[in-house]
C-alpha positions as a printed Julia matrix, in Angstrom:
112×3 Matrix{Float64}:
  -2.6   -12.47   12.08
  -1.81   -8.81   12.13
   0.03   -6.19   10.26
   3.47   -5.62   10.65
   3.47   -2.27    8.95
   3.95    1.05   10.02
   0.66    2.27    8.7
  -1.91    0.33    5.94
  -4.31    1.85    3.38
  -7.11    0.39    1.67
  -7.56    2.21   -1.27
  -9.89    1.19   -4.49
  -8.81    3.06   -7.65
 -11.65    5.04   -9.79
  -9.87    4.75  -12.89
  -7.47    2.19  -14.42
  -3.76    2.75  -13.42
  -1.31    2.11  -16.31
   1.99    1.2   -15.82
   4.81    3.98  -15.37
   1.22    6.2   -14.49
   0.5     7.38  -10.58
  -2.53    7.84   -8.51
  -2.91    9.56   -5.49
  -3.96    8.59   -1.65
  -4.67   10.12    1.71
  -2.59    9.52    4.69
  -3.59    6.71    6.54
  -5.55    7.91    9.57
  -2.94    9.46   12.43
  -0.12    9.7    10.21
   1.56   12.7     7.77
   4.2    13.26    5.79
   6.6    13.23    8.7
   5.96    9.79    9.99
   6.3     7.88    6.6
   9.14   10.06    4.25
  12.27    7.22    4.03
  10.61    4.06    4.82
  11.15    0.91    2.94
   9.91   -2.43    2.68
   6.25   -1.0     1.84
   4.19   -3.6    -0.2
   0.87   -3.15   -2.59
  -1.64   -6.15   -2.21
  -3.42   -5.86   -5.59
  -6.95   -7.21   -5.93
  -6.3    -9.83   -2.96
  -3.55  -11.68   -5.31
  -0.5    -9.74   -6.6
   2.46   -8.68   -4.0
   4.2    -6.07   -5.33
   6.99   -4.61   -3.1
   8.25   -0.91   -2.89
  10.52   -0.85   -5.69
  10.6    -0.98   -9.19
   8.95   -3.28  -10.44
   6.61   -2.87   -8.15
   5.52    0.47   -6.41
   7.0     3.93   -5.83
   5.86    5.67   -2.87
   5.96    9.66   -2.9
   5.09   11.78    0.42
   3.97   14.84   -0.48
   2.65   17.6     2.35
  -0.73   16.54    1.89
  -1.01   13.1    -0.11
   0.61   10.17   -0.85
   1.55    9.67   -4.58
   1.51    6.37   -5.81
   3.64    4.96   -8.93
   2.76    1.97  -10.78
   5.6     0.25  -11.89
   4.53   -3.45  -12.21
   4.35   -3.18  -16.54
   0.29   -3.9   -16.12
  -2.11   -1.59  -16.05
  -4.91   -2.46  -13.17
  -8.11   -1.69  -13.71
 -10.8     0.58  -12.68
 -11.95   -0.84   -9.35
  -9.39   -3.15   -8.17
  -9.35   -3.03   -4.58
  -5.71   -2.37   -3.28
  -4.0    -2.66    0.29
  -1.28   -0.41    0.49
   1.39   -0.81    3.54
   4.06    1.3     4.54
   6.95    0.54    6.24
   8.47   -1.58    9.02
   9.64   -5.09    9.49
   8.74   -7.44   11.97
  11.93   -7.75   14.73
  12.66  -11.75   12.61
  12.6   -10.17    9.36
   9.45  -11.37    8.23
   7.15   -9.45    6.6
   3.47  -10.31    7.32
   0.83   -8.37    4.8
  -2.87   -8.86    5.54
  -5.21   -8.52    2.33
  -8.16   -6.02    3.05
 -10.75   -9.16    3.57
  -8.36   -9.99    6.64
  -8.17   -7.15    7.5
 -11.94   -6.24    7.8
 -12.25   -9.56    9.82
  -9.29   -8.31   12.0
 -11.02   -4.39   12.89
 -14.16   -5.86   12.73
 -13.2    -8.69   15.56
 -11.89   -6.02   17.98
């Protein structure tokens, strides 16, 4: 299996992230502001069970110079220390779009 984004991040929050409230992520490793400003069809794998696309509801994406800002817009606050895998980006050439949670992910990097 593999990811069909343009760039992933695993991020795990510190505090709980209320809905219509934002947190705030690095660039994944290689990219900037540049490479990711405009793309759609991002997704937000929450906690290894939720799918929540780029949109509302769902997730708003914000590239700033030096961070990515992140807005919670499912109506659910998720709490401290839920694990989230954050993709930006892309479609596969069918249409498809093929997220990997983080534990797959691991297995993935970990099997190269």
């Amino acid at each position: 299996m593999s990811v069909s984004a343009l760039a992933t991040k695993i991020h795990k929050l510190a505090a709980a992230v209320a809905d219509a409230a934002t947190f705030t992520v690095p660039y994944p490793n290689g990219f900037a502001q540049a490479d990711l400003t405009g793309t759609t069809g991002g997704e937000v794998l929450v906690g290894e069970n939720d799918i929540w696309p780029q949109d509302d509801p769902g997730f708003g994406f914000v590239f700033g110079a030096g961070d990515i800002t992140v807005t919670n817009n499912t109506g659910a606050t998720i709490p401290v220390g839920t694990e989230l895998l954050i993709s930006f980006g892309d479609r596969t050439i069918n249409g498809s779009y093929n997220l990997t949670s983080p534990k797959q992910l691991q297995d993935k990097v970990a099997g190269l």
